[in-house]
N, C-alpha and C positions, 0 to 999 in steps of 0.2 A: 504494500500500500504506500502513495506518494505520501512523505509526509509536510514535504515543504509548501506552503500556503501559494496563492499567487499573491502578486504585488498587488500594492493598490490601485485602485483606479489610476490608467493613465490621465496625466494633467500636465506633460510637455510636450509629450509627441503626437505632430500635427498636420496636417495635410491639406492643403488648399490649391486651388486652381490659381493663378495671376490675376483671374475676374475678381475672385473671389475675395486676393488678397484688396481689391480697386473699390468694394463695397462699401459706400459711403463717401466717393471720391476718390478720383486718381491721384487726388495731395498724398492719401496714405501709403504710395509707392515713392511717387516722382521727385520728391521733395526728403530734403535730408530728414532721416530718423536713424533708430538702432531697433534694434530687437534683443529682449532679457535674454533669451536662448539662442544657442549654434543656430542658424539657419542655412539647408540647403535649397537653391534656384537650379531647377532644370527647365532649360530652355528646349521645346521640342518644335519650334515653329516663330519664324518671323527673327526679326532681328533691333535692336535699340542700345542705348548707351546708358549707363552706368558711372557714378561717381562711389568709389569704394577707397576710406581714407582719405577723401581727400585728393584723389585719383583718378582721370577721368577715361572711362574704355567702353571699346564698343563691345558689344556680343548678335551672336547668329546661333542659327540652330544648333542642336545637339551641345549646346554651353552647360557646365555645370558648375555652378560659381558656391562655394561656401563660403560663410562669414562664421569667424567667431561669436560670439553674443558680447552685446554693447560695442560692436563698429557699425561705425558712422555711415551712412551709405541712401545711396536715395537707384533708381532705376526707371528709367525712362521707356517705355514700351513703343514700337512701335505698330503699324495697321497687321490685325492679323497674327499678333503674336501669343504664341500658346505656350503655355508649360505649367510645374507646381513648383509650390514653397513648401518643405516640409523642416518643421520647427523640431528639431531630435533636442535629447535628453544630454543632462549633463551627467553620465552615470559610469560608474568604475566599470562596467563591460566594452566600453567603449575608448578609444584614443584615437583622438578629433586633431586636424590641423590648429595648431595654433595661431597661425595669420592667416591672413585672405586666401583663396587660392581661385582660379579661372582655368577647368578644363574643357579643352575644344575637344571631345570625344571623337573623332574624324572616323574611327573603324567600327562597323555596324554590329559586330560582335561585344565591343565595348559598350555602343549602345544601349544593344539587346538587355546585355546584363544588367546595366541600372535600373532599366525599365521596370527590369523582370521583380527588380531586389524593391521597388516601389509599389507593383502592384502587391506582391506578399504582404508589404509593410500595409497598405491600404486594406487588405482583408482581414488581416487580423483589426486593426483599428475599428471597423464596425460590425466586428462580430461578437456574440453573444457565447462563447463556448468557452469550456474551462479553460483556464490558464492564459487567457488570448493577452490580457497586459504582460504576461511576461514575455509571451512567442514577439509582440508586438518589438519587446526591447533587443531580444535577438534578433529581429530583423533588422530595425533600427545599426544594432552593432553590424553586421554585415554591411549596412550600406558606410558605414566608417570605416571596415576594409577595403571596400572598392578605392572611397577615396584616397587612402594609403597608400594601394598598389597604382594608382592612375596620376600620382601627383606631377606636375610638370616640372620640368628644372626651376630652381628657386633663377630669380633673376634679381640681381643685388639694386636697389633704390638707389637714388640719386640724391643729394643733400639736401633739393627740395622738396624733396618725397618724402624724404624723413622727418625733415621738419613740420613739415603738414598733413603728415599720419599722429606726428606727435600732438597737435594744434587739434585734429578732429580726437583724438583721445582725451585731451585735457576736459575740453567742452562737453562728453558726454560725462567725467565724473564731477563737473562743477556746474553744471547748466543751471543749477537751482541760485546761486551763489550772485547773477546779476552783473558777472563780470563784464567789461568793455573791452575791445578788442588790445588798446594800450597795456591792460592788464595781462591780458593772456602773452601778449607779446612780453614784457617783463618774467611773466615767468619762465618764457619759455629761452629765454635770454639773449630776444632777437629787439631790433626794432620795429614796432607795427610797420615801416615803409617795405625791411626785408620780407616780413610774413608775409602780405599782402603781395609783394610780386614773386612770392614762392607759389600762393594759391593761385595768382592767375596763371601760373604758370602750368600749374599741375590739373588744373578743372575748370578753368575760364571764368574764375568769381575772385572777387575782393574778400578779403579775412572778414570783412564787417558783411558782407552779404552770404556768403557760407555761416555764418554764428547765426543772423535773423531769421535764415532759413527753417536752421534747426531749433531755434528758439520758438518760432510761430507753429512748425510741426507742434512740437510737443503742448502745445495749449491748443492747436486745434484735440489731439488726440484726450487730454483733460477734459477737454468742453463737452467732446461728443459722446465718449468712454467713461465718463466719471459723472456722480452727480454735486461736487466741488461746486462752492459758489465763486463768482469771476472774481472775488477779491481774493480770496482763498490760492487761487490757479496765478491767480497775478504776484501774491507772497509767495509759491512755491517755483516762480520764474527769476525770484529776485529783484522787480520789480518793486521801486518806490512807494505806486501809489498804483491804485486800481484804473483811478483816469489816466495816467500815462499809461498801463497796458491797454488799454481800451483804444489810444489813440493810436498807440505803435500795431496793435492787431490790424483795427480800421484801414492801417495805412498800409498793411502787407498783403490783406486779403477781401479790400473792399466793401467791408460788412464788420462790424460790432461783434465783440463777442456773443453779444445775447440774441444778437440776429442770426448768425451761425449756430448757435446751440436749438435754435427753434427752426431754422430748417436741416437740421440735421435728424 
């Protein structure tokens, strides 16, 4: 007789179409955010571009992009394009790339295989049979071997790659904190003129237009996702006062907070 229990319900690992991930507005892709958990993107159709770190790149079919959890990253879809997001677990069965990674799967075999290692993952995820959260995590773990065995050659960053992976790092553990982009520049022991012609170099945005970006993300995601009242959303931004977030919102996304949260 088995005596080992199943795990609890799963509550990380995730599966969504690209539509899916776009529900409630394509802000929640296009526009700089992060996600709590490892996220992998398979790209199965169409083609669009990508800002990862602070980084800007294109992707086409058969792409399989994983991110750590809490990088920075926003993805631009373009007509036509298909694939899923699946949110894996942070779990001792598994060992996950630690930075970014982008593979172009080019051999149909390799493909196949993802494919295959996702739809498993997907049937266990809505199925009702014993032990399925666990099978669900060894599947999960497999599709971390794939990307282990498929990794591409590492390709060494350039100084201002580095510096504004460092810049889109700082920003998702301090976003709460209110910083200006002078400040970030201080700590990160550049001057705001070097940071700013490193990011447009690296993503075609100014340090101050990469920060508002993901600043506006994350309070649209508050407003719509949360029932936080707007002063609340505005202190947990760093924000002043609730009327400067209100104007700085207004002025990035053409609408009031409270008029976004009511057609949302």
């Amino acid at each position: 007789m088995l005596m080992q229990t199943d795990y609890s319900p799963i509550d990380t690992i995730e599966m969504k179409t690209l539509a899916q991930m776009q529900r409630g507005g394509s802000w929640r892709m296009d526009t700089l955010h992060s996600c709590t958990d490892p996220i992998l993107y398979w790209i199965t159709r169409g083609q669009g571009r990508m800002i990862i770190a602070g980084k800007m790149r294109g992707f086409g079919p058969s792409n399989a992009v994983f991110l750590p959890a809490k990088t920075m990253h926003s993805i631009e879809l373009g007509a036509q394009c298909y694939g899923l997001a699946v949110t894996l677990p942070s779990d001792p069965l598994m060992t996950l790339p630690a930075t970014p990674q982008q593979i172009r799967v080019a051999n149909v075999p390799g493909q196949s295989e993802l494919t295959g290692l996702l739809d498993n993952l997907q049937r266990e995820l809505v199925s009702d049979r014993p032990a399925h959260s666990r099978a669900a995590r060894f599947h999960a773990g497999l599709i971390s071997v794939w990307l282990e065995r498929n990794l591409p050659e590492a390709i060494k960053p350039d100084a201002a790659e580095r510096l504004v992976a460092r810049y889109c790092a700082l920003i998702e553990r301090r976003i709460g904190d209110g910083l200006n982009v002078e400040a970030y520049a201080a700590a990160l022991e550049v001057t705001p003129t070097h940071l700013t012609r490193s990011t447009q170099t690296c993503c075609g945005m100014s340090a101050l237009e990469l920060l508002t970006e993901r600043v506006t993300h994350a309070a649209r995601r508050r407003l719509t996702d949360t029932s936080m009242t707007i002063k609340a959303v505005s202190e947990s931004l760093g924000f002043n006062s609730a009327a400067y977030f209100t104007r700085s919102f207004q002025t990035q996304t053409g609408v009031t907070p409270s008029a976004f949260r009511s057609a949302a």
